[in-house]
C-alpha positions in Angstrom: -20.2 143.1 238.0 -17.6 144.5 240.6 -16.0 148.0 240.4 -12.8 146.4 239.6 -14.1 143.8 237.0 -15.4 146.6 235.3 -12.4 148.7 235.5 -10.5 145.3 233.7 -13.3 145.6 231.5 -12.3 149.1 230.1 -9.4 148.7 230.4 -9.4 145.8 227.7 -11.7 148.2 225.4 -9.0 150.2 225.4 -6.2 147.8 224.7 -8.3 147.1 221.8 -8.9 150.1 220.7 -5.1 150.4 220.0 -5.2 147.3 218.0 -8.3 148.4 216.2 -6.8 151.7 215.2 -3.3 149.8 213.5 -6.3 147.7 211.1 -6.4 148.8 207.3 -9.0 147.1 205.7 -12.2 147.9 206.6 -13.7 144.6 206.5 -11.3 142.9 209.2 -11.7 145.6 210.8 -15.6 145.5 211.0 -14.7 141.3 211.6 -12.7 142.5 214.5 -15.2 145.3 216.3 -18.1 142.2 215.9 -15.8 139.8 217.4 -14.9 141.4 220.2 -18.4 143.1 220.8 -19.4 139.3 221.1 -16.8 138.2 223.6 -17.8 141.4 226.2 -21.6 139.4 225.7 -20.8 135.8 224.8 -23.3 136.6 222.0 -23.9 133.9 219.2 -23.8 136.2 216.2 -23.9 139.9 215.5 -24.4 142.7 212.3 -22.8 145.6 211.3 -24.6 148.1 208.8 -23.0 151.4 207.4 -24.6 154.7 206.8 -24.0 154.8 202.8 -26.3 157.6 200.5 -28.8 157.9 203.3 -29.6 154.2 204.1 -28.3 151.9 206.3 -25.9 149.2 203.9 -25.4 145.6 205.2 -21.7 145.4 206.2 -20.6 142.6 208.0 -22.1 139.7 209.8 -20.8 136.5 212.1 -22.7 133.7 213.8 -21.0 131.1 215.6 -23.9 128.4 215.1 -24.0 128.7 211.2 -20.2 129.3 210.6 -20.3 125.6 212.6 -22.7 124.0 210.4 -20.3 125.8 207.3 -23.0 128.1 206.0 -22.1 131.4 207.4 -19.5 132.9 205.0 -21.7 133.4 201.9 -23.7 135.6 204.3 -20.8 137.9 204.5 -21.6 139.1 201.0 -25.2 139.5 201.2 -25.9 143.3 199.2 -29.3 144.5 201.4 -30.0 148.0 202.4 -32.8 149.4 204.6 -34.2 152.5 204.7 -33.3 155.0 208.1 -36.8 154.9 209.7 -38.5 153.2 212.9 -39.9 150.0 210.6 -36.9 148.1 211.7 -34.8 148.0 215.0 -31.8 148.8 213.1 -33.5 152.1 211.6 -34.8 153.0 214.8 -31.8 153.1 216.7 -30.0 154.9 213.6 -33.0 157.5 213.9 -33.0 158.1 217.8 -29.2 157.3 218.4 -29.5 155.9 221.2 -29.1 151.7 222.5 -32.2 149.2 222.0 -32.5 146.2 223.9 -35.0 143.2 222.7 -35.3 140.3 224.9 -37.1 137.9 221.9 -37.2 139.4 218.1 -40.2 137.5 217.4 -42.2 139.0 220.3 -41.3 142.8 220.1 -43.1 145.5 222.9 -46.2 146.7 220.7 -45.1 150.2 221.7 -42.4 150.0 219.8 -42.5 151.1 216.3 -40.1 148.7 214.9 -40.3 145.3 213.7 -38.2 142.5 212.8 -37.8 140.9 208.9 -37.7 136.3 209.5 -36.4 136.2 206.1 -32.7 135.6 207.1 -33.8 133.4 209.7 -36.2 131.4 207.3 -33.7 131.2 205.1 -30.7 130.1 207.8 -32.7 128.0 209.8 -31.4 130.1 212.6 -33.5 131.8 215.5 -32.7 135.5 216.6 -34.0 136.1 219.8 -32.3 138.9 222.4 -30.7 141.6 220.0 -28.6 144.6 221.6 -28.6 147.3 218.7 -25.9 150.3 219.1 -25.5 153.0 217.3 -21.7 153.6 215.9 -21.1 157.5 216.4 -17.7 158.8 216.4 -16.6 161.4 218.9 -17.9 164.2 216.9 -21.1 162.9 216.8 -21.1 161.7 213.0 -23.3 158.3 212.5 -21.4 155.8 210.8 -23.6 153.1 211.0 -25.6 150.5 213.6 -24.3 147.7 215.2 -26.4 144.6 216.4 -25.4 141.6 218.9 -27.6 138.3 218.9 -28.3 135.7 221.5 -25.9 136.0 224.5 -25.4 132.8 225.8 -25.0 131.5 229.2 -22.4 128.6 230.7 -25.3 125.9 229.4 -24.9 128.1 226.0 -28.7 129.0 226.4 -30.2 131.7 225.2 -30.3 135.0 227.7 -31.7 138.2 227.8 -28.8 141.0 227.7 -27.7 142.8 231.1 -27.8 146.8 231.7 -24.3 145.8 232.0 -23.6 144.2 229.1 -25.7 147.2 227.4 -23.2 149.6 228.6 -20.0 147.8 227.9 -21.1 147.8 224.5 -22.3 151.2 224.1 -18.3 152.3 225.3 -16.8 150.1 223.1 -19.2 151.1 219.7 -17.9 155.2 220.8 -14.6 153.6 220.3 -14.8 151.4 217.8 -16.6 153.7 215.6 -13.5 156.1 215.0 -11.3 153.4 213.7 -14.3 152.3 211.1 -14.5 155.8 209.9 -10.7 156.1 208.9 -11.1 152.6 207.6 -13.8 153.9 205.1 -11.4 156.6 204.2 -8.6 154.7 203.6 -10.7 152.6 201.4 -12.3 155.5 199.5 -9.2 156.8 198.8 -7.8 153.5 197.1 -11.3 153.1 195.3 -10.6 157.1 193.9 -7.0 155.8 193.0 -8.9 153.0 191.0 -11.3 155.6 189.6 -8.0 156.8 188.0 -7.0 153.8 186.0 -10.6 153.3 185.2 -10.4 156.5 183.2 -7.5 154.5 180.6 -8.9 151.1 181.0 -12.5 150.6 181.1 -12.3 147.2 182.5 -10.6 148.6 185.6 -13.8 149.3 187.4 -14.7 150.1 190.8 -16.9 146.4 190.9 -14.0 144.2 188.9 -11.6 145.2 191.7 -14.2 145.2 194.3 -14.7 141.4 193.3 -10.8 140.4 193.0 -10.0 141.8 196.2 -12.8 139.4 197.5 -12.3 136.9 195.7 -9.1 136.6 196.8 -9.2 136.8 200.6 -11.9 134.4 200.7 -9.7 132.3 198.4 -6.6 132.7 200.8 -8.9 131.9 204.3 -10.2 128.6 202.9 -6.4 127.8 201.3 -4.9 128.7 204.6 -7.8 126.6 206.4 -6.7 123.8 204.5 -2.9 123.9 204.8 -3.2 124.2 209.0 -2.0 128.3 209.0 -2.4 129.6 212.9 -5.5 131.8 213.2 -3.3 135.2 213.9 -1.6 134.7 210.4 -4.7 134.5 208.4 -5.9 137.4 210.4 -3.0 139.5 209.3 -2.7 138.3 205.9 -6.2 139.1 205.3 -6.3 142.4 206.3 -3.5 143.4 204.1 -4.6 141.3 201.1 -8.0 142.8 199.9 -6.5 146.1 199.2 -3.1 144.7 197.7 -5.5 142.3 195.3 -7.5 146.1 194.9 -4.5 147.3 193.1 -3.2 144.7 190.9 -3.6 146.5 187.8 -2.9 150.0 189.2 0.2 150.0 186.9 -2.3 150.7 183.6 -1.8 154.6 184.3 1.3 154.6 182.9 0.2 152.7 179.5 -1.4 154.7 176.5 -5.3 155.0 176.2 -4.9 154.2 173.0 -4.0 150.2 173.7 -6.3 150.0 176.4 -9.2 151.1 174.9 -8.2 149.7 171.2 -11.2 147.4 170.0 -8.9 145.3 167.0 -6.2 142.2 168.4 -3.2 144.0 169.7 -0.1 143.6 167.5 3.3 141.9 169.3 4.8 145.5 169.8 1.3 146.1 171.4 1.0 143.7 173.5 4.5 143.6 175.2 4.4 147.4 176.2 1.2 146.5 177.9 2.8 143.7 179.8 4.5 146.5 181.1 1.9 147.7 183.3 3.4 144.6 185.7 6.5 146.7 186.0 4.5 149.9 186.3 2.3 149.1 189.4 5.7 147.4 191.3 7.5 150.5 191.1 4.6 152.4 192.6 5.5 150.3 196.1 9.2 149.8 195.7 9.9 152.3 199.0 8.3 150.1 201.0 7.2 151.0 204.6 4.7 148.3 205.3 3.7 145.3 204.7 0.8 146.7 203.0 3.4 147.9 200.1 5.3 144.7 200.1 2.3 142.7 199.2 0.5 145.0 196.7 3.9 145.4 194.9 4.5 141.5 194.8 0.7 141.2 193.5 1.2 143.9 191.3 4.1 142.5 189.7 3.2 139.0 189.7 -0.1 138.1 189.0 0.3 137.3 185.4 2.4 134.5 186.4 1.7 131.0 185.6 2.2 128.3 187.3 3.8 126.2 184.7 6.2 128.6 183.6 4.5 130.5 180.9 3.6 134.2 182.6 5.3 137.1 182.5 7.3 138.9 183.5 9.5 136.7 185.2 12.9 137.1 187.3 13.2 140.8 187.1 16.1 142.1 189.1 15.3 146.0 189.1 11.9 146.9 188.4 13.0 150.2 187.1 15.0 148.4 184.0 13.7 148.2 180.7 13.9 144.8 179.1 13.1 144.6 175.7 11.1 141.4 176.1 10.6 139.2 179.4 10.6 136.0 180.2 10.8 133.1 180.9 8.2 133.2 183.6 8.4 132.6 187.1 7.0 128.9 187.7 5.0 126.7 190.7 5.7 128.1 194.0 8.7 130.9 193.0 5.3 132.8 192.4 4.2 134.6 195.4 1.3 132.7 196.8 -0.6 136.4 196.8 0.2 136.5 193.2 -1.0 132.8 192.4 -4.7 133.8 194.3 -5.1 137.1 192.7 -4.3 135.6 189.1 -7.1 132.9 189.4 -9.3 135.7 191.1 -8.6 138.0 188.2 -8.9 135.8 185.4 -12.6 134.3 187.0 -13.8 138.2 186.7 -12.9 138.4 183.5 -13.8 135.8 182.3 -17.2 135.6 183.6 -18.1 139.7 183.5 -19.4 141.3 180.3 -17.4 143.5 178.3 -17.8 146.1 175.9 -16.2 143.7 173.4 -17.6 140.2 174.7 -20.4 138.6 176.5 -19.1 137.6 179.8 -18.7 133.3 179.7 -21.3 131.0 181.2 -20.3 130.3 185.2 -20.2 126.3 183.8 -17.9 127.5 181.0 -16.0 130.0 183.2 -15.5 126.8 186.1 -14.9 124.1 183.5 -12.0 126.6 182.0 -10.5 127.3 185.6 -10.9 123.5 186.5 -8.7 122.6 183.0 -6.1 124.9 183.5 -5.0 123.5 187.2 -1.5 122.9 186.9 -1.0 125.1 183.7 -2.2 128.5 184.6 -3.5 128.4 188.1 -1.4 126.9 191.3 -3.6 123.3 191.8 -3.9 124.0 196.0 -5.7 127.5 195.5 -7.7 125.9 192.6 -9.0 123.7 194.4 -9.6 126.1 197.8 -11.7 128.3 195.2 -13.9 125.5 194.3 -14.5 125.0 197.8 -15.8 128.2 198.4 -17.7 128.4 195.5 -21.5 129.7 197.1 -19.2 132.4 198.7 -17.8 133.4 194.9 -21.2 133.6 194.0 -22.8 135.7 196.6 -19.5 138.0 196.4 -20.4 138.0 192.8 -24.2 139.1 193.5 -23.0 141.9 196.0 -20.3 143.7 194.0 -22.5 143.2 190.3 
């Protein structure tokens, strides 16, 4: 590589870096550092794990050959941890901090102490060969986690062993990229503590129920957005912004008494409509809007117990700080927000099919057949029928987030 290719080179790690840094949700952003880690390499497929209680936690994963063959998106959600030690090459480098380059997986230096687990590939039908594993450590140092890129590819999109080159490219971009992950992690902390805070008046309103919606839902969106033609940048953006909107949909619930949330007998009218005011609640939280962060989670939060024939709540409100004494009618079709129309089939799957103190959670055949018969009553009929298309990546979302 010439001197001034490699300046261009930099100089595009740091463009990025700026773009990186302006990413809220830390799973786009961990979509974005892997895609661009890739392009430096022309690598097939790549990992992410975190540092989480000690252990390494799976965290984000792409591969161009599966994702053609439509099988790579349920592996986003796959919940595996591994233990920090020189067993594997992800451990090893997370031990001695510093870059690992393996030429084939299958054939590792008997020096080495690591090895490497088939069981994804077995289970893929895929074959890991040259891995490049970096370790993501901010600029004070901190390990955040370990970043792996698999099978560069040449013009003939051949397999090829990774270039010193290539090595350090990488290794400048992880020192960069690894900042913007970290504030990513806090900003997602801090909505999970803000969460932590409902939970205390509604115990339904745990840290795994939202986990799951906010999945649930971008998932949802991609494949609905797929299907209706949306340009690539606009699912990007939407994306990042939704999972933690869809996070907060109940946030609202603080303002409503403990003693409805938590009340075991059938809620009496009265009840039941100053509940419905947790809809109200949560919009007012995100009424002084500075991003489109607040737009959306206010919409969501207002919105999502909508139907889509008309029969939600709480309807056309004109000031969310007013204090009808009963709402309705309901908003109906698409005057619902499409975030609104996702989240409310997202949320009502959940519920449906999670335990809860007062109820077994439904069979997933009874909790799909119920979704399926209310298409054109409850849920919008287009994002019904993205979610059954996606239906392996429900499940494994469902597995990771139990």
């Amino acid at each position: 590589m010439t001197l001034a290719l490699r300046k261009d080179k930099i100089n595009d790690i740091l463009r990025i870096t700026e773009e990186l840094n302006q990413i809220r949700d830390i799973d786009s952003l961990l979509d974005r550092v892997l895609l661009e880690a890739r392009h430096f390499t022309h690598a097939d497929a790549g990992s992410i794990y975190l540092v989480e209680k000690g252990q390494l936690k799976f965290g984000y994963v792409q591969n161009d050959t599966l994702a053609r063959k439509d099988k790579a998106n349920k592996y986003l959600y796959v919940d595996h941890t591994m233990p920090i030690n020189p067993t594997s090459m992800a451990g090893y480098v997370a031990l001695s901090q510093k870059p690992l380059v393996i030429d084939d997986a299958y054939h590792i230096d008997a020096e080495l102490p690591c090895g490497f687990n088939r069981s994804f590939d077995r289970e893929s039908s895929y074959r890991t060969r040259a891995v490049l594993t970096i370790p993501l450590k901010t600029s004070r140092g901190l390990l955040i986690g370990v970043m792996q890129i698999i099978n560069p590819l040449d013009h003939e999109c051949q397999v090829v062993p990774f270039s010193e080159e290539a090595k350090r490219l990488v290794s400048f971009f992880a020192g960069h990229a690894a900042s913007a992950i970290e504030k990513a992690k806090m900003t997602r902390e801090m909505i999970l503590r803000m969460i932590q805070i409902a939970e205390l008046h509604d115990p339904d309103e745990t840290g795994s129920h939202v986990n799951r919606v906010g999945a649930y839902s971008i998932e949802i969106y991609n494949r609905w957005a797929l299907d209706q033609g949306r340009p690539n940048e606009e699912i990007k953006r939407i994306r990042d912004v939704l999972r933690i909107a869809a996070m907060l949909h109940d946030v609202g619930k603080v303002a409503i008494s403990d003693l409805l949330l938590k009340k075991s007998s059938e809620l009496s009218d009265a009840e039941y409509e100053r509940i419905k005011r947790h809809t109200l609640y949560g919009a007012r939280l995100f009424t002084h809007s500075t991003s489109e962060w607040d737009d959306m989670a206010g919409t969501i939060a207002l919105n999502h117990h909508e139907r889509w024939d008309g029969g939600g709540y709480p309807g056309n409100i004109e000031d969310v700080y007013s204090e009808p004494s009963r709402f309705g009618p309901g908003k109906r079709g698409r005057e619902i927000p499409l975030p609104a129309r996702i989240v409310a089939l997202a949320d009502v799957y959940d519920a449906l099919s999670s335990p809860r103190a007062y109820k077994e959670g439904w069979t997933e055949k009874q909790t799909l057949d119920y979704i399926g018969g209310q298409k054109e009553k409850h849920f919008d009929p287009d994002v019904t029928a993205a979610f059954f298309t996606i239906h392996d990546v429900i499940q494994a979302i469902k597995q990771r987030y139990r």
